[in-house]
C-alpha positions as CSV (number, residue, x, y, z in Angstrom):
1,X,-18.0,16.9,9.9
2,X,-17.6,18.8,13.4
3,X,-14.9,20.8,14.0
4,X,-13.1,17.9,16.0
5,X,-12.9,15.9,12.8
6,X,-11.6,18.6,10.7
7,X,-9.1,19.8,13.3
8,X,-8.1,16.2,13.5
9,X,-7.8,15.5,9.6
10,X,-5.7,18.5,9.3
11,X,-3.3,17.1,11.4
12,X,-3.3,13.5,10.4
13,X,-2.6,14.9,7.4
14,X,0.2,17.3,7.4
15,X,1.6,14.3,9.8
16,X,1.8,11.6,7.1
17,X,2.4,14.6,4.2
18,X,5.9,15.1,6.8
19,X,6.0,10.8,7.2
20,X,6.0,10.1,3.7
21,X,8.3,12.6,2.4
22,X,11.4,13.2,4.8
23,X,11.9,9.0,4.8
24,X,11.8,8.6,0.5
25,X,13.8,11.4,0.1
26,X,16.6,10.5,2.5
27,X,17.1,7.0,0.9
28,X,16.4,8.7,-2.3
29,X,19.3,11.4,-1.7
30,X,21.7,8.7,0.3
31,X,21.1,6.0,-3.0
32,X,22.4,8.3,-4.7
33,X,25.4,9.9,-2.9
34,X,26.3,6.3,-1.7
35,X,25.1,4.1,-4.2
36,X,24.0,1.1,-3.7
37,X,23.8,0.1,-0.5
38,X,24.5,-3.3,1.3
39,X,22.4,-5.9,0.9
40,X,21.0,-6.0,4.7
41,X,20.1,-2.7,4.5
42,X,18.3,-2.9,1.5
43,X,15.8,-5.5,3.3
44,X,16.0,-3.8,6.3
45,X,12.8,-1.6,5.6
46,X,10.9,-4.7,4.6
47,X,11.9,-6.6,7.6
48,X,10.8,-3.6,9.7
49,X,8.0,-3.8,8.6
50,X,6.7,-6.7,10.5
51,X,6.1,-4.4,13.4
52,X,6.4,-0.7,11.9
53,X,3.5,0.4,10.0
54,X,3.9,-2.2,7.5
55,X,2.1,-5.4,8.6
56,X,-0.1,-3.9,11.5
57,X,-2.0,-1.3,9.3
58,X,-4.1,-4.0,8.1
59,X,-4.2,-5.8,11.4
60,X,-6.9,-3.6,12.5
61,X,-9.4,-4.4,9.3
62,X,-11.6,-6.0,12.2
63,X,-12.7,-3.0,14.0
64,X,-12.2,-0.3,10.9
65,X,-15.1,-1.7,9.2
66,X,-17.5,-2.3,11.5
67,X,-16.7,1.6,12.8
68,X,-17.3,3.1,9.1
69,X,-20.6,1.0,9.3
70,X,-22.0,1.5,12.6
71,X,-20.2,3.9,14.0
72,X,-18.7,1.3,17.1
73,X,-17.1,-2.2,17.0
74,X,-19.4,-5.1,17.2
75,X,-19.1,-8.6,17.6
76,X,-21.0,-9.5,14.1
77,X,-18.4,-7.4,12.3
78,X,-16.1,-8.7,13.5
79,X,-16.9,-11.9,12.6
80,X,-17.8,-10.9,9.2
81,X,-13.8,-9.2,8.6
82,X,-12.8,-12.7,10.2
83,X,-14.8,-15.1,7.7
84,X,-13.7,-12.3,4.7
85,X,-10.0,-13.2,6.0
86,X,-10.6,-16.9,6.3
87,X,-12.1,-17.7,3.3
88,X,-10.2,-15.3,0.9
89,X,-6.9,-15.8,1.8
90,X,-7.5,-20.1,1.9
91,X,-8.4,-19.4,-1.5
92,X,-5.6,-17.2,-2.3
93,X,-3.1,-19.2,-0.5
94,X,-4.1,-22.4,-2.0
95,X,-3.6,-20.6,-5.6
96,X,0.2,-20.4,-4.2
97,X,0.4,-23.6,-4.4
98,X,-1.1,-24.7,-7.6
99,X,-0.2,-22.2,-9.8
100,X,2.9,-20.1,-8.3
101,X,3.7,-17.5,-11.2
102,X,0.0,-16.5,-12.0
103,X,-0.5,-15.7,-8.5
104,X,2.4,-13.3,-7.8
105,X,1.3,-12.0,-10.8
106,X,-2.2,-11.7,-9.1
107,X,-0.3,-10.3,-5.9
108,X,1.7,-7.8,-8.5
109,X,-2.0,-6.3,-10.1
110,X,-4.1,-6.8,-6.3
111,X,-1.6,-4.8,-4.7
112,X,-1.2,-2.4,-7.5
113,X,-4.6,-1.6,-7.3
114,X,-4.7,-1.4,-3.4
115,X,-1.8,1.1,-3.5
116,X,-3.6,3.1,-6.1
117,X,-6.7,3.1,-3.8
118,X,-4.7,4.2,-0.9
119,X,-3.7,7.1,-2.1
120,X,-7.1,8.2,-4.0
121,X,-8.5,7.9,-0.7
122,X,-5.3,10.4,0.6
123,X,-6.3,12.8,-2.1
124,X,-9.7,12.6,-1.6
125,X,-10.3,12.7,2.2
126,X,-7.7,13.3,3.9
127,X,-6.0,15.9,1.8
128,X,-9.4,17.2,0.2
129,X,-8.9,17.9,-3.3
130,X,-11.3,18.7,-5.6
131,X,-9.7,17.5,-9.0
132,X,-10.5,13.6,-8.5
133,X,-13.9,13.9,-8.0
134,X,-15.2,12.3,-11.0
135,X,-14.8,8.3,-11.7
136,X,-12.4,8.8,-14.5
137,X,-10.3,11.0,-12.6
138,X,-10.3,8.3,-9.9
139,X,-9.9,5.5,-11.8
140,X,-6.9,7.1,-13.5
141,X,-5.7,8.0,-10.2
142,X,-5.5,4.5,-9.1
143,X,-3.6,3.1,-12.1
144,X,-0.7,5.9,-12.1
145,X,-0.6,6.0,-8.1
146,X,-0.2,2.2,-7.5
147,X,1.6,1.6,-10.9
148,X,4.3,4.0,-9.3
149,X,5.7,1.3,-7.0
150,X,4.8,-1.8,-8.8
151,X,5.7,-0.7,-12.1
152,X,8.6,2.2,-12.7
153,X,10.7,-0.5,-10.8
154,X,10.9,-2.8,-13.1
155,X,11.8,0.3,-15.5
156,X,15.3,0.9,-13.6
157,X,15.9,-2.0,-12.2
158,X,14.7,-5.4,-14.1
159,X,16.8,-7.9,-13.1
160,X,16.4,-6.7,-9.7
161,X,12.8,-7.3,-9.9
162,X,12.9,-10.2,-11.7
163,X,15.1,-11.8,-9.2
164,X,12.3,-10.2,-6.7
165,X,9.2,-12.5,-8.5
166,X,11.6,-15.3,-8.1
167,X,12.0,-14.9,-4.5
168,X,8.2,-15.3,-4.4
169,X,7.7,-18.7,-6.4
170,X,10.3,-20.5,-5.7
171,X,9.7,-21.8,-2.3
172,X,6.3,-23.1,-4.6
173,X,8.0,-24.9,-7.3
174,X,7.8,-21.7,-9.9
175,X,10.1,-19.5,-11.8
176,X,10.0,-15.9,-13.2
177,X,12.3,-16.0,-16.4
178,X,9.6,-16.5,-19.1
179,X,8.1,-13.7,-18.3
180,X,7.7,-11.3,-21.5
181,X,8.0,-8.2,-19.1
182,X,11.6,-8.2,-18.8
183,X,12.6,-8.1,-22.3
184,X,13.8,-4.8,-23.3
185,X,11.4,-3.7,-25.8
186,X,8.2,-4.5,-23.9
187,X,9.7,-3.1,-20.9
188,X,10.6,0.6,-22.8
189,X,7.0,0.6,-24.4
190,X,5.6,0.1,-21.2
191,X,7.7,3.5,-19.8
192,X,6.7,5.6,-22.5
193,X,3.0,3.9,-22.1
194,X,3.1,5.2,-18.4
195,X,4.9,7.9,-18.7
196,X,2.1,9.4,-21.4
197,X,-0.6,7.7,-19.2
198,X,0.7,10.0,-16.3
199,X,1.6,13.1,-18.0
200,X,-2.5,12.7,-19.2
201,X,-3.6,11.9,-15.7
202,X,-1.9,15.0,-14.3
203,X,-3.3,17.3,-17.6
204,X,-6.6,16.4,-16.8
205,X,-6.8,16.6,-13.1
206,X,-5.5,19.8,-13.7
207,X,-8.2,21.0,-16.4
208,X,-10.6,19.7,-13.4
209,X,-8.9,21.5,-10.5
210,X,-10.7,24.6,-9.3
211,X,-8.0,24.8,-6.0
212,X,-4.6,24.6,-8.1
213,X,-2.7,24.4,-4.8
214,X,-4.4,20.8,-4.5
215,X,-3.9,19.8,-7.7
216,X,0.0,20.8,-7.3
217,X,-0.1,18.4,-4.3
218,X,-1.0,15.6,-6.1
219,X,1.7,16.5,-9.0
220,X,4.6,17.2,-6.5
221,X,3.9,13.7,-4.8
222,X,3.4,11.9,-8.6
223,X,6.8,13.2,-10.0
224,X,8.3,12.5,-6.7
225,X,7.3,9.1,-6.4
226,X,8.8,8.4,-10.3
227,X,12.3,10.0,-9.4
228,X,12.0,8.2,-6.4
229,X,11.3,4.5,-8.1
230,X,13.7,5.1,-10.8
231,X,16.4,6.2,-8.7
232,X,16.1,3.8,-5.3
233,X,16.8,-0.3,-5.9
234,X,13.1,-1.9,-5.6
235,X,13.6,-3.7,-2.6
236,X,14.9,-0.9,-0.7
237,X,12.4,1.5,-2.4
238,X,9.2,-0.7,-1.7
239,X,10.2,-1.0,1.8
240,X,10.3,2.5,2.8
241,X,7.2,3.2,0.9
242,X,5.2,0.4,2.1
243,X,6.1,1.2,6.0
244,X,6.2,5.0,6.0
245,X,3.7,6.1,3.0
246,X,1.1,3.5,1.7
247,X,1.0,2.1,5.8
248,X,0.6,5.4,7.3
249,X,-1.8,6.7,5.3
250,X,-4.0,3.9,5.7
251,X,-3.6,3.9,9.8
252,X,-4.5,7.8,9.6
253,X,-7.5,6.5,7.9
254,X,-8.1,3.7,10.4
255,X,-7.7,7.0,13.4
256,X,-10.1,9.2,12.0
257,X,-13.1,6.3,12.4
258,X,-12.4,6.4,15.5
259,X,-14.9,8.9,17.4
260,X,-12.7,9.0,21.0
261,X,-9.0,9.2,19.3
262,X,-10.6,12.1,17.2
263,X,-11.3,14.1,20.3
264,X,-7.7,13.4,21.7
265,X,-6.5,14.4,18.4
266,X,-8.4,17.9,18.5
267,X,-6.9,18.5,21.3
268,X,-3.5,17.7,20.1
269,X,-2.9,14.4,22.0
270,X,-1.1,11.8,20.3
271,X,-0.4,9.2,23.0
272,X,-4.1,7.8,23.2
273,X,-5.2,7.2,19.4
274,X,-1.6,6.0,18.8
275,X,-1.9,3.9,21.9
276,X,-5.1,2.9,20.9
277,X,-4.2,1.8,17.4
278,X,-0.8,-0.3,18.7
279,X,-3.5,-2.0,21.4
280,X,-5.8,-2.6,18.5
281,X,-3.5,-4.4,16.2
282,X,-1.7,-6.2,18.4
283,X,-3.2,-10.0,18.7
284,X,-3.7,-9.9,14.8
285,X,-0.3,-9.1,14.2
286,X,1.1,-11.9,15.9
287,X,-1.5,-13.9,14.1
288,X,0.1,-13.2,11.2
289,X,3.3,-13.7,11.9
290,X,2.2,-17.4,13.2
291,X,0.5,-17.9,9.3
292,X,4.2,-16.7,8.5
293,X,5.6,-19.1,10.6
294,X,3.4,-21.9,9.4
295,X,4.1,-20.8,5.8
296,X,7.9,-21.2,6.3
297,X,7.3,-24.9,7.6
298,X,5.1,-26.4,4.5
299,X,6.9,-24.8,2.1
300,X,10.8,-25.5,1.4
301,X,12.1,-23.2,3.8
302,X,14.2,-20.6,2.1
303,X,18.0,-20.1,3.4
304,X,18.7,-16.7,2.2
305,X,17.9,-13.2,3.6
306,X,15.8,-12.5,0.2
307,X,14.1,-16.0,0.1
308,X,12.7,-15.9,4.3
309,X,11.7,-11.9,2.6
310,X,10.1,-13.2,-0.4
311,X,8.1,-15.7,1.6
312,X,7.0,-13.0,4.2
313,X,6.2,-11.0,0.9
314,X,3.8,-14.7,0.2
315,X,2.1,-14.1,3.2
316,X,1.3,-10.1,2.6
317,X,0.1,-11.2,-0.6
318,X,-2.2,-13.2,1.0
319,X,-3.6,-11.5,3.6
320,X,-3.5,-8.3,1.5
321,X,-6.6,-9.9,-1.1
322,X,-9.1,-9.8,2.2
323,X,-7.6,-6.5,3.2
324,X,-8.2,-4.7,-0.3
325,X,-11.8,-6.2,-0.3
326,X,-12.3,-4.4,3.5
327,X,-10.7,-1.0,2.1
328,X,-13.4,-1.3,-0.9
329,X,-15.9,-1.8,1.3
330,X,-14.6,1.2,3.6
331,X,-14.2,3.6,-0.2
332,X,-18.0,2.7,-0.3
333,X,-19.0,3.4,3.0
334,X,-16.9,6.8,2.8
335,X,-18.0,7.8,-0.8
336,X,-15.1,7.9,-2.5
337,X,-15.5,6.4,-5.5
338,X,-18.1,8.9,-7.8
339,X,-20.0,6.0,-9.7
340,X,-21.4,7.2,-13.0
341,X,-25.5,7.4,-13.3
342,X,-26.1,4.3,-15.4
């Protein structure tokens, strides 16, 4: 990597470090002095989302891979993110429709996993630690990271979350309350389960680390994220981090493929790669939010502020399966998963 790229990474990623943090710990700080807030204003991140961070960071899929491939954007991949899109998401969508529960619990594993990814890319690449650099270390990684938002949730707050899975299947026919995950005593062995699993993750990244100040990173944003789950109410929580932490990351990600907003970022100009990025995921962004729009009219049109959320939530989940499969194929174009010699 040239000294452009490394210039540019180091500021992409004290940027997002500064993105992440300052926004969670203001709602986690104001949850707390105010308590819980009003129900608007618990969606409101969400709802943002439709135009900050949140929904365009995967709008620009289309020219993201074909850069990490070939290094420019070209009309064959293009067309091969498009047909990815097309087919996976019919698929998925379709699945919304037959079988309503089993596919947000599909949507509650898929995006755990992305999540997870998201951030062992952070560690990895943008932050460059050297503690995750074996596939059990990753793997590991992945679990604890994206079970931080779609699991310690349901820790604090279970009826919220449960009430939060209904939102999604209802406007399909479905309901959440048989699920075996809110019942106390499966929901308490599955904190101390994560809670150990995390403690062991952190123990041996830490037996791995040569760079301890890395290694600390990773631990401060961990115990963070936990307080942070426990302490803010899962819609509100999920919001923020899905606009200001899991999005942002991914767009700094997107920036640094980019050979052009690199330069401008060397030099310390913004304007042009963010410019370029907004211009970028434009058209597919209002794409999506016509597949929202389409969404609301085949299915029975929810009347509530959670139910039009919950369906929006539908069509994330839906676009987020083709996503997921473009950021595995960017982890493997970018080496950073370590594969064990079979």
């Amino acid at each position: 990597m040239g000294i452009d790229g490394v210039t540019a990474r180091t500021l992409l990623g004290n940027a997002v470090t500064a993105l992440g943090w300052l926004p969670l710990a203001a709602f986690a700080v104001l949850s707390l002095l105010v308590g819980e807030l009003p129900t608007t204003a618990q969606y409101a991140p969400l709802v943002a989302s439709v135009v900050v961070f949140g929904l365009p960071h995967g709008a620009v899929d289309y020219v993201a891979l074909p850069r990490a491939r070939e290094g420019r954007v070209s009309l064959r991949g293009v067309a091969e993110v498009s047909a990815l899109y097309l087919v996976a998401g019919a698929a998925y969508l379709a699945l919304w429709f037959v079988r309503p529960l089993l596919a947000a619990a599909v949507f509650i594993a898929l995006t755990w996993f992305h999540w997870g990814q998201g951030d062992l890319y952070a560690l990895r690449d943008l932050f460059g630690t050297d503690h995750v650099d074996d596939f059990t270390q990753q793997a590991l990684t992945v679990i604890v990271r994206g079970g931080l938002p779609m699991l310690v949730p349901l820790f604090g707050f279970p009826e919220t979350y449960r009430a939060v899975v209904d939102t999604f299947v209802e406007p399909f026919g479905g309901a959440a309350g048989a699920w075996w995950l809110f019942d106390t005593r499966p929901r308490l062995a599955l904190a101390g389960l994560f809670g150990l699993l995390t403690l062991g993750t952190l123990a041996r990244g830490f037996a791995h680390a040569s760079d301890r100040r890395s290694w600390r990173l990773d631990a401060a944003e961990t115990v963070f994220l936990w307080l942070f789950f426990l302490l803010v109410p899962p819609i509100l929580a999920v919001g923020v981090y899905f606009c200001f932490w899991h999005s942002v990351r991914h767009i700094a990600r997107v920036v640094l493929l980019d050979e052009r907003s690199v330069e401008y970022l060397a030099g310390h100009r913004w304007l042009w790669p963010l410019g370029r990025f907004a211009l970028e995921a434009a058209v597919p962004t209002v794409l999506a939010l016509g597949f929202v729009g389409v969404l609301w009219q085949v299915t029975s049109s929810p009347e509530t502020l959670a139910g039009a959320t919950g369906l929006y939530l539908v069509a994330i989940a839906v676009l987020t399966l083709p996503h997921t499969a473009v950021v595995a194929l960017l982890d493997r174009e970018q080496g950073i998963w370590t594969w064990p010699v079979v």
